[in-house]
N, C-alpha and C positions, 0 to 999 in steps of 0.2 A: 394379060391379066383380065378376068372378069369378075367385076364388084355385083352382087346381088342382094335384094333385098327378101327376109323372109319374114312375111308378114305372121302375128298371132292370131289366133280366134275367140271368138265367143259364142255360145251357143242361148239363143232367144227361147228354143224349145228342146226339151230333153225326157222321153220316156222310155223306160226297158220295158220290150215286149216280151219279151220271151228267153229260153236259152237254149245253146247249141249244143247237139251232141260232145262235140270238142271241147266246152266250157267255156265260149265266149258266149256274151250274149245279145240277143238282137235287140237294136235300136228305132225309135221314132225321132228324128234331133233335125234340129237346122242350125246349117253350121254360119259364122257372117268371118270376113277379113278384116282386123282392124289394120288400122297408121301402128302400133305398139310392131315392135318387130326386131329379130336379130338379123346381124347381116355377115355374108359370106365372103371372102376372095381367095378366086382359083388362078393357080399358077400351074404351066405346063412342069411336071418336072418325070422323069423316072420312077417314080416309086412313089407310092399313096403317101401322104402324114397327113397327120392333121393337128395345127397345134391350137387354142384355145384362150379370151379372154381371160376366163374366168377357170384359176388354178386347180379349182377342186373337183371338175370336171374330170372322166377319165378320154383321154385321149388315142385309143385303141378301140377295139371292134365293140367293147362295151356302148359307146358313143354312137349314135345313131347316125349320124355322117357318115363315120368311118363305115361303120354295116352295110348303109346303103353304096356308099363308092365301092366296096368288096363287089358286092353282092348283083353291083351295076356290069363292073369292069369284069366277072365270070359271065354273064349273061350276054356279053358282045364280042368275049373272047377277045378283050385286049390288052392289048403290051404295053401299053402306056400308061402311066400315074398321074400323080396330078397332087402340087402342096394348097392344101386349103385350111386354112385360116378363119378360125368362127369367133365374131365378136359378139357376144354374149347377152343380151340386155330384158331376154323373158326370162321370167324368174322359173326356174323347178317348181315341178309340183304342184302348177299354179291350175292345170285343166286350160291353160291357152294353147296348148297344143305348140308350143315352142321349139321340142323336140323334132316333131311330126314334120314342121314346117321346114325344118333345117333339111330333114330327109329330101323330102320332095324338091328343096332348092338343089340338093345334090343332080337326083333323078334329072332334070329339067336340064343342066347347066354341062356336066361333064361330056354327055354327047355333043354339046357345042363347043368345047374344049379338046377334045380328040377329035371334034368333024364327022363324026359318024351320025347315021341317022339311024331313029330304032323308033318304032310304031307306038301309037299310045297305047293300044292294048296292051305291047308287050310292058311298058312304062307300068300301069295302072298294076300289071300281076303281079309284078315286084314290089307297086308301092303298098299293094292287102299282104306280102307276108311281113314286110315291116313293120307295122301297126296299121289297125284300124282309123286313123285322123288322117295316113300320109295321101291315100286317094284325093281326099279335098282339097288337098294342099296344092295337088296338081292345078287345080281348076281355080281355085279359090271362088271370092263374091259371095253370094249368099247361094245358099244351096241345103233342099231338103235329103236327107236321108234315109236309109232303113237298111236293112240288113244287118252287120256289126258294123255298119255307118261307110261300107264302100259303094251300095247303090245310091248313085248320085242323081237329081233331080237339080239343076239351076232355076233359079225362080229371079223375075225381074226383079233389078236393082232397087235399094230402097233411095229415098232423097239421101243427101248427106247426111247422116246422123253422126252425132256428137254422145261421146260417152266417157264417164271417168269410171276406170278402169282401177281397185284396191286390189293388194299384195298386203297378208296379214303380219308377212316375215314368218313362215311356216309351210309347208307342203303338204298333198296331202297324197299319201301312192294311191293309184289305179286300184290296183289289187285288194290293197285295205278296203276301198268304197266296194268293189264290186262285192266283196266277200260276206257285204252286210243285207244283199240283194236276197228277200222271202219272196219266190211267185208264185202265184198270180197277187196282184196288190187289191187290195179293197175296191179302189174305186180308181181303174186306168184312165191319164186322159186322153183324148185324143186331141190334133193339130189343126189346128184353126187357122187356117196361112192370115186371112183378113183382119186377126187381132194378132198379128205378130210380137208386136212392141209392146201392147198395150195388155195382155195377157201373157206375162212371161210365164216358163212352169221349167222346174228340173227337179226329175226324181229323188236326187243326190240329194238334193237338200233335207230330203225326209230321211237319211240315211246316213247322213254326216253330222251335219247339226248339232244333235245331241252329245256326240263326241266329241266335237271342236264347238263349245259355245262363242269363242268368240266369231266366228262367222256370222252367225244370225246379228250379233253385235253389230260388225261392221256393216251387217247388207240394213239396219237399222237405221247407220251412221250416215251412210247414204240418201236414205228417203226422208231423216232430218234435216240430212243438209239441201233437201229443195230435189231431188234424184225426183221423178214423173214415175217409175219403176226399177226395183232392182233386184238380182238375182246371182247365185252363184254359178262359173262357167265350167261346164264340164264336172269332172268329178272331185271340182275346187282343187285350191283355196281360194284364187282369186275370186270376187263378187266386183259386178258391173252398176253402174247405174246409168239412165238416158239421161238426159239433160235437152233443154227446148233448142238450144241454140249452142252455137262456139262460147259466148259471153257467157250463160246461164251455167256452160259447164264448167269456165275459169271460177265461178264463185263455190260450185258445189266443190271444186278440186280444195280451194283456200281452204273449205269446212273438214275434211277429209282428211288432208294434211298434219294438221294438229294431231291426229291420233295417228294416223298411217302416213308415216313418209313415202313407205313405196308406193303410191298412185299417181296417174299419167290420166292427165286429159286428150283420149284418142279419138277420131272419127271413124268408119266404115270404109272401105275403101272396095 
């Protein structure tokens, strides 16, 4: 049996460059690992399953697991299955890339589960037709991006940073946020690796916001309760906040709390 851990993300910077003939489109983003994370166990068995914490889940090729263990096990041409077991704890919809991360824990794990070995190029072409987050997931840490977010750049570790992490109790689909994407934008920004933390930016925000007021709410909720910075991850719901320390973030969590039970005091990892 192999228990794994699959960390969430956040994203400190986020601009859309451009778009792809195909309709994806191209990013500027840096992606970080937090401690928030679902976790995995693989058992050898005959035949793929995969059953699920959280019931509302679908537990077929809809599921990104399951896609990826398909999609792994054509790809190496093997006879062997594997029962795996997702315990659930990033929420849907949230832009921490929860899904993505499940995938890549698949990619990573079942080659060590069946004993075969498979090259990370081959690993990495698998994990772009999956989604555009599963690439990172391979690598994790902090890492700059561009393309539809599979050219990877790792950039040095930051110190420990400490963050609380809001869940509005709402989702917000991919697809929705992209669809509301007009280019060229007024005024693009560009990535300033040197104010990472201290200059956060995500396009999303200009483009969600207004449709889901309470986000700007919560990411308010946040810099009231003492947050240094905060920002929405990915193409939301969730919004992050820093915090100076592990103690500074236990009080901004208490402020937070009161309105949003879903929030977790996480670090970087």
């Amino acid at each position: 049996m192999i228990r794994i851990a699959a960390p969430a993300k956040i994203n400190f910077f986020l601009e859309i460059t451009g778009r792809c003939p195909d309709g994806y489109h191209t990013l500027s983003i840096v992606f970080q690992t937090i401690s928030l994370g679902d976790e995995l166990v693989f058992e050898p068995a005959q035949d793929l399953s995969l059953t699920c914490s959280d019931s509302t889940l679908p537990t077929d090729e809809r599921n990104l697991v399951m896609k990826a263990a398909l999609r792994l096990r054509q790809a190496l041409e093997e006879s062997q299955g594997a029962k795996i077991h997702l315990e659930k704890k990033v929420p849907m919809g949230a832009g921490l890339g929860g899904g993505s991360s499940d995938a890549a824990a698949v990619l990573k794990t079942l080659p060590v589960l069946w004993g075969r070995r498979i090259s990370a190029s081959a690993l990495k072409t698998i994990a772009v037709e999956l989604g555009a987050d599963v690439p990172f997931f391979l690598k994790g840490g902090l890492c700059e991006a561009s393309g539809i977010g599979e050219k990877l750049t790792p950039l040095p570790s930051l110190p420990e940073t400490w963050l609380v992490v809001a869940y509005p109790g709402f989702g917000v689909a991919t697809k929705e946020a992209y669809a509301r994407v007009r280019l060229p934008f007024p005024n693009p920004r560009a990535l300033d690796i040197s104010r990472l933390t201290t200059d956060l930016f995500n396009r999303f925000e200009d483009l969600v916001f207004p449709v889901h007021p309470e986000l700007p709410r919560l990411k308010q909720k946040l810099l009231q309760a003492g947050a240094s910075a905060a920002l929405m991850s990915g193409s939301g719901s969730a919004v992050f906040g820093l915090a100076s320390s592990k103690a500074h973030g236990e009080q901004i969590l208490t402020q937070v709390q009161k309105t949003y039970n879903q929030a977790w005091l996480v670090h970087t990892l």
